[in-house]
N, C-alpha and C positions, 0 to 999 in steps of 0.2 A: 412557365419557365421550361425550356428545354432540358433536357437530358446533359447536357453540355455543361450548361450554364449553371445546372445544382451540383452538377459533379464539381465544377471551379470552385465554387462559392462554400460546399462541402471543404475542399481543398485549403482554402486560406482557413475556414474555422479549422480544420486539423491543425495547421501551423500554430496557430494560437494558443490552441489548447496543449501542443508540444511545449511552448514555449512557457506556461504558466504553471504545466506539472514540474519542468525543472526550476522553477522558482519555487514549485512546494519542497520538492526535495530538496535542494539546497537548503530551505530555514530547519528543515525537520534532522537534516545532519546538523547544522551548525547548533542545533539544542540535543545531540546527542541519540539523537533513533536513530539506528541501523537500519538499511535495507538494501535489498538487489539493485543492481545494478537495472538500468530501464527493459523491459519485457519488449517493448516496443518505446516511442517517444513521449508518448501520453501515459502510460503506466508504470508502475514500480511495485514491488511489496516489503510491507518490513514484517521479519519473523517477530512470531507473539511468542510460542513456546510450543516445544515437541514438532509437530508437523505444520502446525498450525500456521498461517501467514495473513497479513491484509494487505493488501490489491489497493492501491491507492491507483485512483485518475480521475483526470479532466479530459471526462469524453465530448466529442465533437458532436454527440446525438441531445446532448443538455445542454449546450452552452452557440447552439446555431442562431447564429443571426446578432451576436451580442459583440462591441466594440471589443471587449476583453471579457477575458471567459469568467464567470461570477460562481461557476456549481463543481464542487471536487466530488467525488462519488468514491464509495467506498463498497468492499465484496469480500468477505470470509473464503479463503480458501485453503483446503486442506489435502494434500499428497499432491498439490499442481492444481486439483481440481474446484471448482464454487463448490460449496458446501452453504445449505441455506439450515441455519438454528432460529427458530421463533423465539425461542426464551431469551437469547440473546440479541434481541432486534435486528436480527439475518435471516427476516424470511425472503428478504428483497435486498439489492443493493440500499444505501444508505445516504443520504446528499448533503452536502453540509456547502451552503449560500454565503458568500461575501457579499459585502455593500460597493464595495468597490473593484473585487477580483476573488478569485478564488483561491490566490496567495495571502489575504487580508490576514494582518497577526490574528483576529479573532478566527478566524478559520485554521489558521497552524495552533491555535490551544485550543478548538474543540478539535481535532484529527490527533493533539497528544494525550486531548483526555482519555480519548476514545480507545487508541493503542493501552494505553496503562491499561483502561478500563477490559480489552480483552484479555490481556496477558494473564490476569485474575482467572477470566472465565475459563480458560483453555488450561490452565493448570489438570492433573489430572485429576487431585481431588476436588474439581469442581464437574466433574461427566458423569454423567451415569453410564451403568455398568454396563450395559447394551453398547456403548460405546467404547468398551474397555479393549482395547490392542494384545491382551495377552492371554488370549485363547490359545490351546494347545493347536489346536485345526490348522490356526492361521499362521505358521512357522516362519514359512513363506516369504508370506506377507510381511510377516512380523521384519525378516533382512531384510527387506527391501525398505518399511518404512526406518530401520532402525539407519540404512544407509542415507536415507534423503535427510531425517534427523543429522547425521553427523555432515552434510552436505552445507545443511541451512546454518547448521555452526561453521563451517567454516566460512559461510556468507558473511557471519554478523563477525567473527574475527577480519577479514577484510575490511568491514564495513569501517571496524574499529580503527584499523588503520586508517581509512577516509579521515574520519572524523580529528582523529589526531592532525593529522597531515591540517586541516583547517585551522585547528587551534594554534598550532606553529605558528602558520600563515598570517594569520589574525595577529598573534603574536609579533611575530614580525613587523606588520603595516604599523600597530601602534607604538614600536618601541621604537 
């Protein structure tokens, strides 16, 4: 295969995979998760707590060669950055397989269990201390994460509004 040719075929799997992360986020707002707005078309995050966020997509490097993309993948990230926890099964991204697509309702309730299931972890009395943000040292640091904190709140207050704005809508079709 040419260079051309995988680039194209690269190409359409991108589309697809655009195409099937906004079918994840659309079900994942209309059950009430928040999250950013798309990083790109294939990705999004919805905040967990504090800094904390999960990186949701349907990359075009798992899902190549497939009629419709079956694999959503999942990545810990914290201050912007991946952040790999072994104890919280993030030493690697995460993949959770549809039968039919990687919109499949089984797949939107294991990526809501999953979200609950961090929000837990990331609290802060769930870190150990070595991970603790209120060192005198880290001042800094500390405004800077305390800014991106009040940043990702205003994400999930936006988000809020999405979500309502759907319920309307929804509202509306059926009445």
């Amino acid at each position: 295969m040419s260079d051309s040719d995988w680039y194209f075929n690269f190409m359409i799997d991108q589309a697809k995979c655009e195409a099937e992360s906004s079918r994840i986020s659309g079900k994942l707002l209309e059950r009430g998760y928040i999250h950013t707005s798309p990083l790109n078309a294939h990705c999004f995050r919805v905040p967990l707590a504090g800094s904390y966020q999960l990186s949701i997509s349907v990359p075009a490097d798992a899902n190549s060669g497939s009629a419709v993309p079956l694999v959503a993948e999942t990545a810990l990230v914290r201050h912007g950055s991946l952040v790999y926890v072994g104890k919280w099964g993030y030493d690697d991204v995460c993949r959770f397989c549809g039968t039919n697509s990687a919109s499949d309702d089984s797949v939107i309730n294991e990526l809501c269990s999953e979200i609950d299931r961090l929000k837990v972890l990331v609290t802060p009395s769930n870190q150990d201390d070595e991970d603790d943000d209120d060192d005198d040292d880290n001042d800094d640091e500390n405004d800077e994460e305390d800014e991106a904190d009040e940043a990702d709140e205003a994400v999930v207050a936006q988000g809020a509004e999405q979500v309502q704005m759907v319920s309307i809508s929804n509202q509306e079709q059926d009445g």
